[in-house]
C-alpha positions as CSV (number, residue, x, y, z in Angstrom):
1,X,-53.1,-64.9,-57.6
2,X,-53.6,-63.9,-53.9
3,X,-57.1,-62.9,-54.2
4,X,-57.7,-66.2,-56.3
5,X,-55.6,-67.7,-53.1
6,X,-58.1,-66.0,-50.4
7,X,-61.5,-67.1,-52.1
8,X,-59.9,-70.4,-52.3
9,X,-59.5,-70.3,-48.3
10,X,-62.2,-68.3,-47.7
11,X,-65.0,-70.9,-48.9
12,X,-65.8,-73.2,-46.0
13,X,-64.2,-71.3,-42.9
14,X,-67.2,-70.5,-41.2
15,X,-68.5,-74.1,-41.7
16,X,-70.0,-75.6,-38.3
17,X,-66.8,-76.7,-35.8
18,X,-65.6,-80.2,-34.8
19,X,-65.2,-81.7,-38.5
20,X,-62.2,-84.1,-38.9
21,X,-60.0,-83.6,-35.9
22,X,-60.9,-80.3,-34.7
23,X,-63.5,-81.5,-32.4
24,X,-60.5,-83.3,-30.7
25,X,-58.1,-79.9,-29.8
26,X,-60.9,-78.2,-29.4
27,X,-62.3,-80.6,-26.7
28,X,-59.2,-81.7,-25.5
29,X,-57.0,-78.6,-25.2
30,X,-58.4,-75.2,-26.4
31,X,-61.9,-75.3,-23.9
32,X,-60.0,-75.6,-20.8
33,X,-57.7,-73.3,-18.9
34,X,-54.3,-71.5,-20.2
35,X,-52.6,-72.9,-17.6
36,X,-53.4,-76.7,-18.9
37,X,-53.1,-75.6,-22.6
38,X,-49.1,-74.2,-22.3
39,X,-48.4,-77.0,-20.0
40,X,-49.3,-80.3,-21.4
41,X,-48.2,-81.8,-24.8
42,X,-48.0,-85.3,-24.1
43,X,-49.5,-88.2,-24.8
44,X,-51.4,-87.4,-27.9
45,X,-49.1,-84.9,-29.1
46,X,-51.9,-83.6,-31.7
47,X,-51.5,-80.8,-29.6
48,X,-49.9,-77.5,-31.6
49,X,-49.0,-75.7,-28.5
50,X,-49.1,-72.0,-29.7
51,X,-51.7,-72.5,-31.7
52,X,-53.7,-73.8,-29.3
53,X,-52.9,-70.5,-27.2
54,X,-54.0,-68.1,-30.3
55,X,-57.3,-69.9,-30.3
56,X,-57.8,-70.2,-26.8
57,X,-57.9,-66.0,-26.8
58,X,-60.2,-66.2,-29.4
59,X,-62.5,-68.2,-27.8
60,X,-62.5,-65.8,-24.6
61,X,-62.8,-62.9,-26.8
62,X,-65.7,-64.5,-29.6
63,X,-67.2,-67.3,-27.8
64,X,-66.9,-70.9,-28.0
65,X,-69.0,-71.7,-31.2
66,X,-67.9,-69.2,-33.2
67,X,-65.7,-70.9,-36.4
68,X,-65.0,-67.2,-37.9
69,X,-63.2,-66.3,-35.1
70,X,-61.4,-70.0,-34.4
71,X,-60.4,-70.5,-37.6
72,X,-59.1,-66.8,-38.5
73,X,-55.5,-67.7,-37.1
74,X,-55.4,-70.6,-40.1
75,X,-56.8,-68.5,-42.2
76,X,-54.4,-65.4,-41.7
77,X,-51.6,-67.4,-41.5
78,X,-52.3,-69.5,-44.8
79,X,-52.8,-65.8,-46.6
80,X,-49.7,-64.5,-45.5
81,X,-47.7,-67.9,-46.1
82,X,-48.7,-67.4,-49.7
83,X,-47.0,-64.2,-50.0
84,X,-43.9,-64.6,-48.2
85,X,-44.0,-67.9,-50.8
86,X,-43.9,-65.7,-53.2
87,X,-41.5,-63.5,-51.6
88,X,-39.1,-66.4,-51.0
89,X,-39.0,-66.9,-54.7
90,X,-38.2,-63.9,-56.3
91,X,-35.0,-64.0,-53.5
92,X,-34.5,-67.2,-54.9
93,X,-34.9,-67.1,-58.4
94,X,-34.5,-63.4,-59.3
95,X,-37.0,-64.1,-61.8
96,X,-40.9,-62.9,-61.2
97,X,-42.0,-65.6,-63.8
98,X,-40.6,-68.3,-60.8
99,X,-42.2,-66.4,-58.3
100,X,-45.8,-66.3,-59.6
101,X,-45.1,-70.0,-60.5
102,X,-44.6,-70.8,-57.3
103,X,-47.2,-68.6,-55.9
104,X,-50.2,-70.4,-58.3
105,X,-49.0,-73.6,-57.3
106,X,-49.3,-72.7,-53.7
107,X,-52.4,-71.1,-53.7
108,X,-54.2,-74.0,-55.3
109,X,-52.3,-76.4,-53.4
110,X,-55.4,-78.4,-52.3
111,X,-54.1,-79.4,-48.6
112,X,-52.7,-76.0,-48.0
113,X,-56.7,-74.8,-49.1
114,X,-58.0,-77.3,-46.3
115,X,-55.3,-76.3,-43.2
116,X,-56.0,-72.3,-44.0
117,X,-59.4,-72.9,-42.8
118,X,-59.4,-75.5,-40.2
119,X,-58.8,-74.9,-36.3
120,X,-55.2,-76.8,-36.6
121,X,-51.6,-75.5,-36.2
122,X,-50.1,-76.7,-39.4
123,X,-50.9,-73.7,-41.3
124,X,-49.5,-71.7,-38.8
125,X,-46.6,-73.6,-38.6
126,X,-46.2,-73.5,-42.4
127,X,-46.4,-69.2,-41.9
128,X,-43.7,-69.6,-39.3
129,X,-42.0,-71.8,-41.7
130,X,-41.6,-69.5,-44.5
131,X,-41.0,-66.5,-42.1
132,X,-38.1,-68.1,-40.8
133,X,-36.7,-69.2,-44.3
134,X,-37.4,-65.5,-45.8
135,X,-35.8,-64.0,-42.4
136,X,-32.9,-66.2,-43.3
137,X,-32.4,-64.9,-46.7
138,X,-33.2,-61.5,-45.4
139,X,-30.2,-62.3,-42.8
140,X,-27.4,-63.2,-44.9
141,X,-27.3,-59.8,-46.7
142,X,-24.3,-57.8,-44.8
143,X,-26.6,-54.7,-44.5
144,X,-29.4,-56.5,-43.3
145,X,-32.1,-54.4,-40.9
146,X,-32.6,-55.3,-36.9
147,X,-36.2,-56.2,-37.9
148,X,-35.0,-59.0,-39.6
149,X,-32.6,-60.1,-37.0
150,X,-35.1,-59.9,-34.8
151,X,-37.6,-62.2,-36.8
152,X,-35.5,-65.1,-37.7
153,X,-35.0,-66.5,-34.1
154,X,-38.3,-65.1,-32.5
155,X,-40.8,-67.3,-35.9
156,X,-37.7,-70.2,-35.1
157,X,-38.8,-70.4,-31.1
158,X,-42.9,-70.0,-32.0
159,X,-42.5,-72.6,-35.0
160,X,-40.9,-75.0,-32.4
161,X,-43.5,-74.3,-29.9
162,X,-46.1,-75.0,-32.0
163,X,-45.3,-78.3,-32.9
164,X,-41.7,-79.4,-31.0
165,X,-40.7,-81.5,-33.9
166,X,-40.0,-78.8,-36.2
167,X,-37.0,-78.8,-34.4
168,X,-35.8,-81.0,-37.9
169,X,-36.8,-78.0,-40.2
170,X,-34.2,-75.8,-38.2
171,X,-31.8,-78.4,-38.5
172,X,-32.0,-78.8,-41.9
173,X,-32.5,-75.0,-42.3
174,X,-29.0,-74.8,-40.4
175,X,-27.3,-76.9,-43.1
176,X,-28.9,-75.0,-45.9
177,X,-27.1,-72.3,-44.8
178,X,-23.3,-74.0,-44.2
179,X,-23.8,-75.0,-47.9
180,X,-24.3,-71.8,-48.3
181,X,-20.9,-70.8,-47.1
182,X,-19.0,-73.4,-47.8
183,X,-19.7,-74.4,-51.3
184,X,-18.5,-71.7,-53.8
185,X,-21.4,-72.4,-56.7
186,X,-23.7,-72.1,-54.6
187,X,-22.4,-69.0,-52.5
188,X,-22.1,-67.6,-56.2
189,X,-25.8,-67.9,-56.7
190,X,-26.4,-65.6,-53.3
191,X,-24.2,-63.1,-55.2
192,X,-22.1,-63.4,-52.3
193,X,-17.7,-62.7,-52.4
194,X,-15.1,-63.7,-50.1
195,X,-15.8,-60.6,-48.0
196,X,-19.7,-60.4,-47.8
197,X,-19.8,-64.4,-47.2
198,X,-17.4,-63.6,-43.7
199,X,-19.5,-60.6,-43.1
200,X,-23.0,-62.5,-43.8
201,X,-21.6,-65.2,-42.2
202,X,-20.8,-63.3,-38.7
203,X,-24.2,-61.7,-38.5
204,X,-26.2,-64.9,-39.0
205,X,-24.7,-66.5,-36.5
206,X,-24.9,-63.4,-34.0
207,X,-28.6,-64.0,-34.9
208,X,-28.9,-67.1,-34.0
């Protein structure tokens, strides 16, 4: 399923740039200096700040024309969104069936196909997305590693950066997990008692 999910993305990223509204960061942002790139957001707000960085170094690095290089921060990120996807739901579900489920519906999920090889931030900010979510579930287990800890607010600062109103997704993300601990059924289904939910509980927010 992730080599069917990789031809999928691979066919058509190193079509010519400026189709749909690449040619609009790439003119407006991702050409000009660092400086202007981290500094201005408003008023189109098409802008996806940290994306706009990552493709800024590849053009210094690769050139200005070249859509390999522009487009391999989509592409990477829309690869390894698929497996943490995955990831996610075998945490989730504790059932590999689920997981591959979930995993073939991603992977020919046709607008997720079209961001993982165009010069935009949304697959990026989908990675980030699922990074933060897995870190999460990674985060609530009492014995969880540093790494982890270390993760969950670092993808929560880039996937804000990258697009300011993902702010939301943290919110929501933030009531996920006070469901979490506050509603026994669903606190069962995290395999979590009355003394790993305090413990879990404690360490999340540290994180945070």
């Amino acid at each position: 399923l992730m080599v069917l999910g990789f031809i999928l993305r691979f066919y058509g990223w190193g079509r010519d740039l400026g189709a749909q509204d690449e040619q609009i960061i790439l003119l407006g942002y991702v050409y000009k200096d660092i400086k202007y790139i981290v500094t201005t957001y408003f008023p189109s707000m098409s802008h996806h700040i940290f994306h706009s960085v990552l493709l800024r170094i590849m053009v210094v690095l690769f050139g200005e024309d070249n859509a390999w290089a522009i487009r391999f921060p989509a592409f990477i990120s829309g690869i390894a969104c698929l497996w943490l996807i995955y990831k996610i739901a075998v945490e989730i579900f504790k059932n590999i069936f689920s997981a591959q489920l979930a995993l073939l519906i991603a992977a020919l999920n046709q607008v997720h196909i079209y961001y993982s090889h165009t010069a935009r931030g949304y697959s990026l900010s989908l990675f980030l997305t699922t990074l933060m979510l897995y870190a999460t579930l990674q985060t609530l287990k009492p014995n969880h590693s540093k790494f982890w800890a270390f993760i969950l607010p670092s993808s929560g600062f880039l996937l804000v950066y990258t697009i300011p109103t993902n702010v939301y997704f943290l919110l929501g993300l933030g009531l996920w997990v006070f469901l979490i601990f506050h509603i026994p059924s669903i606190m069962r289904g995290f395999n979590l008692n009355k003394k790993q939910q305090t413990t879990s509980k404690n360490h999340y927010l540290l994180v945070i």
